[in-house]
ROMISE-680518 format. One record per residue (C-alpha): x, y, z; residue in one letter. Coordinates in Angstrom, 3 decimals. Last residue first. Layout:
! residues N
((X, Y, Z), 'A')
...
***
This chain:
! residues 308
((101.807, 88.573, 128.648), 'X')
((105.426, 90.925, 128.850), 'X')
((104.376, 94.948, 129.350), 'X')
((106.822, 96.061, 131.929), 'X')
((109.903, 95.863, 129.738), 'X')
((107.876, 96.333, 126.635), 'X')
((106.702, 99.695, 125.927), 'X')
((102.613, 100.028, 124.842), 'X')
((100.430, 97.293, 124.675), 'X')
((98.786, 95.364, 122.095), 'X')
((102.136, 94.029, 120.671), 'X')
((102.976, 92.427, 123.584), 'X')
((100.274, 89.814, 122.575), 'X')
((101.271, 89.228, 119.493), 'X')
((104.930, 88.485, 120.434), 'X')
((103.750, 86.176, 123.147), 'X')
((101.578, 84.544, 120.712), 'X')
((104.759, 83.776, 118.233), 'X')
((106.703, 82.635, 120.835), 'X')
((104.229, 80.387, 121.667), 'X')
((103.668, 78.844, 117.773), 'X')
((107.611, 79.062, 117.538), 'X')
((108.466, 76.828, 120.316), 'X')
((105.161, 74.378, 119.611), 'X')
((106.612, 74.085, 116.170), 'X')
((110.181, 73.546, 117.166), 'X')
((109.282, 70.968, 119.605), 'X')
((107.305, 69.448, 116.760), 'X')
((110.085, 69.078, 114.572), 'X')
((112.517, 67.526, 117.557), 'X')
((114.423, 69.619, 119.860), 'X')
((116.811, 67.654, 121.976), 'X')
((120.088, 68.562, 120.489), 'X')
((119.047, 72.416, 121.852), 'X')
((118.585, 71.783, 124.997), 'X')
((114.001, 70.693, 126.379), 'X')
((113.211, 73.143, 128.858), 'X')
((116.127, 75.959, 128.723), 'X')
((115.869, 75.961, 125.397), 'X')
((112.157, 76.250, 125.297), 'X')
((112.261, 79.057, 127.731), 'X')
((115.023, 80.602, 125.381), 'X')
((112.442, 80.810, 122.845), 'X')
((109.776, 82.545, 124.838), 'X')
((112.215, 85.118, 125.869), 'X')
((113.628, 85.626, 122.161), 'X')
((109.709, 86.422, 120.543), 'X')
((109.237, 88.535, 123.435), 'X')
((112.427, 90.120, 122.486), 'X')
((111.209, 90.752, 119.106), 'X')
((108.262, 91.806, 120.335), 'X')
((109.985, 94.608, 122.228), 'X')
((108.604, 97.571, 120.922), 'X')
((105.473, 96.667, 118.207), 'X')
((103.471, 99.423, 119.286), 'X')
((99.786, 99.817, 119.064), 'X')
((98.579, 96.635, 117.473), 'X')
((95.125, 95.966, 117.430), 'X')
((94.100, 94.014, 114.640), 'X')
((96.502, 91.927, 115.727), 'X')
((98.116, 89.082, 113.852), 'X')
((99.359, 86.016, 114.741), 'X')
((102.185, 85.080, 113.129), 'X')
((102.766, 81.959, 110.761), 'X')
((105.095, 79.183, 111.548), 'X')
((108.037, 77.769, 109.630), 'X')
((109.955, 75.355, 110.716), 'X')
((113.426, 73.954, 109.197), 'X')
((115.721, 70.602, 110.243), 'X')
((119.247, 69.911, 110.050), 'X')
((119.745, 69.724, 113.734), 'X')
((118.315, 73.228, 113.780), 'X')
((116.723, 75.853, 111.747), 'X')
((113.445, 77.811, 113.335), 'X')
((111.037, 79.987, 111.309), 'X')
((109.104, 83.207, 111.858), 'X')
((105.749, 84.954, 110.943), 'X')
((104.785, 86.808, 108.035), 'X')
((103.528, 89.948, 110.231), 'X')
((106.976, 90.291, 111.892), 'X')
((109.609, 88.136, 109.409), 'X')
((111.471, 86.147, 112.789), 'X')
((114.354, 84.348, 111.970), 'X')
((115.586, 81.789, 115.044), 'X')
((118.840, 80.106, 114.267), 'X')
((119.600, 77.152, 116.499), 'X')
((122.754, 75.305, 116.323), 'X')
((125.408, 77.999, 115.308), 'X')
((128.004, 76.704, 113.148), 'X')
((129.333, 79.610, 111.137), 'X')
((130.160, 80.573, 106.970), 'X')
((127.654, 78.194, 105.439), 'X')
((125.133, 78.687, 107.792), 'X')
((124.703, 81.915, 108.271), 'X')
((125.156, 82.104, 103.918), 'X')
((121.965, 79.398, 103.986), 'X')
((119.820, 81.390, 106.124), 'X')
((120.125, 84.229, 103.281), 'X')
((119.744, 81.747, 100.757), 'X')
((116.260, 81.118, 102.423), 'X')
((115.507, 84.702, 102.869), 'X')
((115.794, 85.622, 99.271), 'X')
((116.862, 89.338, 99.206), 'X')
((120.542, 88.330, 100.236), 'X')
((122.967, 90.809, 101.053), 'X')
((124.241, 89.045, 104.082), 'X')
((124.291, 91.184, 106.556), 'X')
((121.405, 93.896, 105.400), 'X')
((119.018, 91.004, 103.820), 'X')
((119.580, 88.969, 107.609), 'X')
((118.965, 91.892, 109.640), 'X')
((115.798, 93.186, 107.813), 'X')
((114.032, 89.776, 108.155), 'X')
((115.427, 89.854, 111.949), 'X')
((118.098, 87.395, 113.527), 'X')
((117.503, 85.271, 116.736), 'X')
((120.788, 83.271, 117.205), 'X')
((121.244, 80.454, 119.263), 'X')
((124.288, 78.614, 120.461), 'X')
((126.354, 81.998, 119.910), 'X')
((130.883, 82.520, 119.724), 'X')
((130.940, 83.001, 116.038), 'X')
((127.758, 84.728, 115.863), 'X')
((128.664, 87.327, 117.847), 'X')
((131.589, 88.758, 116.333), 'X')
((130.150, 88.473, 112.906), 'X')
((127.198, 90.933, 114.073), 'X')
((130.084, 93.242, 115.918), 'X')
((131.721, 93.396, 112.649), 'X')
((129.108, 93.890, 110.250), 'X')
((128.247, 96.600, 112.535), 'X')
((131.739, 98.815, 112.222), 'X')
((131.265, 97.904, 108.673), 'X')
((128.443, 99.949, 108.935), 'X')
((129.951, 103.029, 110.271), 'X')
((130.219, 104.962, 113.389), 'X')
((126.933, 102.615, 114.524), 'X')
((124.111, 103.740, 117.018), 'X')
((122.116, 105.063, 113.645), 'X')
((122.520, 101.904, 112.309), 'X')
((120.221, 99.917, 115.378), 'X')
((120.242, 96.114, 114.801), 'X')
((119.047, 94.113, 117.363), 'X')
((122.135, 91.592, 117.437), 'X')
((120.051, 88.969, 119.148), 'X')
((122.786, 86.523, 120.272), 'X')
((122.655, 83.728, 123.306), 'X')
((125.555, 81.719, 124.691), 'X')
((124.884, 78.598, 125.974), 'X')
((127.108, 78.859, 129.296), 'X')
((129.804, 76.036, 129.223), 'X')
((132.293, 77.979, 131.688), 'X')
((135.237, 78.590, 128.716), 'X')
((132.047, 80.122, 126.761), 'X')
((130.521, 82.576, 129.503), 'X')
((133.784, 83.677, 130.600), 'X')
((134.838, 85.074, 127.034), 'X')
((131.184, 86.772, 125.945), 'X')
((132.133, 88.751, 129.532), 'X')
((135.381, 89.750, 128.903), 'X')
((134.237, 90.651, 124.987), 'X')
((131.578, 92.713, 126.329), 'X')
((133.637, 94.629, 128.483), 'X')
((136.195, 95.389, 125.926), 'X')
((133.037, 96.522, 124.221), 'X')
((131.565, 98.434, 126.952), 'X')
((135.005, 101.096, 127.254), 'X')
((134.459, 101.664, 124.359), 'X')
((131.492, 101.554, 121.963), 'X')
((128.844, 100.020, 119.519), 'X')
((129.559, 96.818, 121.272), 'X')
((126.898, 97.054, 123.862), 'X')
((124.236, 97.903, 121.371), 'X')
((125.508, 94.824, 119.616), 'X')
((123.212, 91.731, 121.353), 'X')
((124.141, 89.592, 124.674), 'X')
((122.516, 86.750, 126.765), 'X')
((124.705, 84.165, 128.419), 'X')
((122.512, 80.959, 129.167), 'X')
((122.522, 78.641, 131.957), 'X')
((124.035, 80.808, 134.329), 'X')
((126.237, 80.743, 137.979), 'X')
((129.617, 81.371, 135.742), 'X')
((128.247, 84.518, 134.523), 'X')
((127.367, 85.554, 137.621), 'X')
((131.374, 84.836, 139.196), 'X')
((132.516, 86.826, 136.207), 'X')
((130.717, 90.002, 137.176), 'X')
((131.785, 92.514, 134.993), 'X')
((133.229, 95.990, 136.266), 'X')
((136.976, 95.371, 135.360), 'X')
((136.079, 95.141, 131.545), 'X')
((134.506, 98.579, 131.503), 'X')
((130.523, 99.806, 131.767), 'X')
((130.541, 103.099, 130.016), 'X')
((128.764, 102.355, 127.094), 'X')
((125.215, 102.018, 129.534), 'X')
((125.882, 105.244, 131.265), 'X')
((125.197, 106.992, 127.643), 'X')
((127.506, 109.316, 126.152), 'X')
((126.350, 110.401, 123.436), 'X')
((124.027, 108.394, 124.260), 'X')
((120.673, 110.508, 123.371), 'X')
((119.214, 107.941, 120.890), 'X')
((116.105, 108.833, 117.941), 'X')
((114.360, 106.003, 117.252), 'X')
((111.531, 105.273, 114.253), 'X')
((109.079, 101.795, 114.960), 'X')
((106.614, 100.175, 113.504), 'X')
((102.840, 100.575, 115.013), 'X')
((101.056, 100.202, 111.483), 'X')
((100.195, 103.870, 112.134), 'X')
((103.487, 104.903, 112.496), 'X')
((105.275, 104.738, 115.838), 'X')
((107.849, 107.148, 117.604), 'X')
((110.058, 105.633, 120.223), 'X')
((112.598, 108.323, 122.056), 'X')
((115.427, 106.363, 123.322), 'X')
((117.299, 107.745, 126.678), 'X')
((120.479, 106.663, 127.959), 'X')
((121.355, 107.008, 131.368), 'X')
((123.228, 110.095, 132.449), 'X')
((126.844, 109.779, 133.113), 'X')
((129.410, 110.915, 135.984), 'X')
((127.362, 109.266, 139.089), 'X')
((127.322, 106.085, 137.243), 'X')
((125.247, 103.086, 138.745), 'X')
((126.193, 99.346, 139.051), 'X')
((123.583, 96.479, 138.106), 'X')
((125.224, 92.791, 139.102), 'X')
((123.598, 92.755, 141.564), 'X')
((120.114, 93.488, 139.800), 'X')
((118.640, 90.224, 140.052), 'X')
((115.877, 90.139, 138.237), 'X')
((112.646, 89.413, 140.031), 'X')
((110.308, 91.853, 137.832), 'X')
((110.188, 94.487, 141.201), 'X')
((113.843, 94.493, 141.474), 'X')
((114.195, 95.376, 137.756), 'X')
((111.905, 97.828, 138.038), 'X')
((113.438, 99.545, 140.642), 'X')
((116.915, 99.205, 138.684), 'X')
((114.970, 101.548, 135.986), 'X')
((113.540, 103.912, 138.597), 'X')
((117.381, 104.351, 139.968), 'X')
((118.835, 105.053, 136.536), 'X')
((115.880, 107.143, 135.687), 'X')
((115.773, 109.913, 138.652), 'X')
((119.757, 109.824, 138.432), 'X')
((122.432, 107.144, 139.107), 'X')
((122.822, 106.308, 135.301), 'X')
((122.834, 102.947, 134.430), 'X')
((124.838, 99.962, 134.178), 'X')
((124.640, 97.170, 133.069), 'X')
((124.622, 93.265, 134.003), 'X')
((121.560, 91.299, 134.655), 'X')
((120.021, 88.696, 136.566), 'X')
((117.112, 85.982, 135.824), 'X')
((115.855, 82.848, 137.090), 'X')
((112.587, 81.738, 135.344), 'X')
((109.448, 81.697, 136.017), 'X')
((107.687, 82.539, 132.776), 'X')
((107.227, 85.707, 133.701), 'X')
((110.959, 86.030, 134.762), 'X')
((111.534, 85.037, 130.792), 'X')
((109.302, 87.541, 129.240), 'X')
((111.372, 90.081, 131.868), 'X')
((115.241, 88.567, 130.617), 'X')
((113.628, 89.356, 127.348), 'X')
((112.955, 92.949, 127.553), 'X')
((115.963, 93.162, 129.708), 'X')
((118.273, 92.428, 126.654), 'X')
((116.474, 94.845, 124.512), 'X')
((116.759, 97.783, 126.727), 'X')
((113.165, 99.011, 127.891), 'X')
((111.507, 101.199, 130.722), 'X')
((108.651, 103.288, 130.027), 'X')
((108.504, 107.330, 129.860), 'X')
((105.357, 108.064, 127.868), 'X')
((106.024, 110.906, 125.575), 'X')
((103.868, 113.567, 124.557), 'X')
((103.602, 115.730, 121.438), 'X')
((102.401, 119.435, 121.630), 'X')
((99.091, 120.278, 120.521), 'X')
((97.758, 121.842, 123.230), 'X')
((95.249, 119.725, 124.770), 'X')
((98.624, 117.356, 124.388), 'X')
((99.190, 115.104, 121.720), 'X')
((99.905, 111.244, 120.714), 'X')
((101.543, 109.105, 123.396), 'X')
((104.747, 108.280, 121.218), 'X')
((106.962, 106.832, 123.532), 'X')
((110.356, 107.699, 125.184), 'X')
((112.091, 104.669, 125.985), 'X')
((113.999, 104.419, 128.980), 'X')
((117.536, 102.500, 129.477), 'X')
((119.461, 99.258, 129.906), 'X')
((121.728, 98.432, 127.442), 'X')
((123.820, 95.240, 128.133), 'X')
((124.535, 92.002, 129.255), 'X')
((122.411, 88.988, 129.983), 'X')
((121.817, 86.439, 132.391), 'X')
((119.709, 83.247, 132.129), 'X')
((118.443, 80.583, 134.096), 'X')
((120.480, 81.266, 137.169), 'X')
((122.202, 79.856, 139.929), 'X')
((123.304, 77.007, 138.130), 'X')
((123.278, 73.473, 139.829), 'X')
***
């Protein structure tokens, strides 16, 4: 018996969101928590499962709130170390009025790249189901030799490993630096949740099917997830395709971590039925939730805190 459900590695941090304008004109920000791979370890605590997470943070007013929340979302935060000699990272969110997205980062650095190889928690890993990772922690050193560790232990100990790359350019020295860290990933990952964007950017392919078709041509990952926002998502595996629509909000307000609402709910599935198990209408049911969740969360503002 495994300890835990699912644990996942990486950025952990607070996102500064657009909360319109002062009396005086002046923007404001509401602080919330976030970090893409805690957005969907919190979906899947909602849903009851078993949770933990490796990071680190900052040990300042935010570091300390942040592993706070954690705590109070049932994630097991033992794993969770805090910096004295680096700030945790900060994201400020600003949305259009469609509720997309613009970020501006203040890493540079950020306690969350500093996590090293000597710092993960091997004997975690080996207690979990799933290993859940994206790129943000491979955009630097000394977190990408830590990330590799980590990616390492969960495969030679049968963990399904988990990959949402969660593209963020601006993050990246270079692009090729990103194309590297994306092919990284999905040579080691079970499941892969990749973005309309994503896919067009890494493969070069306008056509989203022959986009699908180039993942799948060049690595052997069992369940791709591809999620198109407002024109809903699709699952491929065991040699068979779903599409479902989304369900859309008339009143969106941010659309921060739907994408890892969308994961959450998948993994859930994974977790209930394995991968070789899924049959078309598995699939269907997976995406129709997932695709709820992701709704939902959109009606609300930051993510960590905000799961349906």
């Amino acid at each position: 018996m495994k300890k835990f459900d699912v644990i996942a590695l990486g950025e952990l941090l607070i996102d500064f969101i657009n909360n319109g304008k002062s009396e005086q004109g002046n923007l404001t920000f509401e602080a919330s928590p976030g970090g893409a791979p805690c957005n969907v370890l919190s979906m899947l605590a909602k849903l009851g499962r078993k949770t933990a997470f490796i990071g680190k943070v900052g040990d300042d007013i935010f570091g300390r709130r942040l592993a706070g929340e954690l705590r109070a979302l049932s994630i097991n935060t033992d794993s969770l170390l805090l910096d004295k000699a680096t700030r945790t990272t900060l994201a400020f969110v600003e949305n259009d009025e469609t509720g997309d997205r613009s970020f501006s980062f203040y890493r540079n650095p950020g306690a969350d790249i500093m996590l090293s190889p000597d710092e993960v928690d091997e004997d975690a890993i080996k207690a979990a189901k799933i290993f859940h990772l994206g790129t943000l922690s491979m955009t630097h050193e000394p977190v990408l030799s830590a990330t590799k560790k980590a990616l390492s232990c969960a495969k030679e100990n049968g963990c399904v490993i988990s990959f949402d790359p969660n593209l963020r350019e601006m993050l990246w020295e270079s692009q090729d630096d990103a194309k590297a860290a994306f092919d990284y990933g999905m040579k080691y990952c079970d499941v892969l949740k990749i973005s309309d964007n994503e896919l067009v950017w890494f493969t070069g392919e306008e056509d989203y099917s022959k986009g699908i078709e180039v993942l799948q041509s060049r690595y052997n990952i069992p369940l791709i997830l591809f999620s198109m926002g407002r024109d809903g998502s699709r699952a491929y595996c065991n040699g068979k395709s779903v599409e479902i629509p989304a369900f859309v909000q008339k009143n969106t307000v941010d659309t921060t971590g739907a994408g890892d609402t969308f994961m959450g709910s998948c993994l859930h599935f994974v977790l209930e039925y394995g991968i070789e198990n899924m049959t078309e209408d598995t699939l269907s049911e997976m995406l129709q939730f997932a695709n709820a969740a992701a709704s939902i969360v959109t009606t609300r503002k930051g993510a960590l805190r905000a799961m349906p």
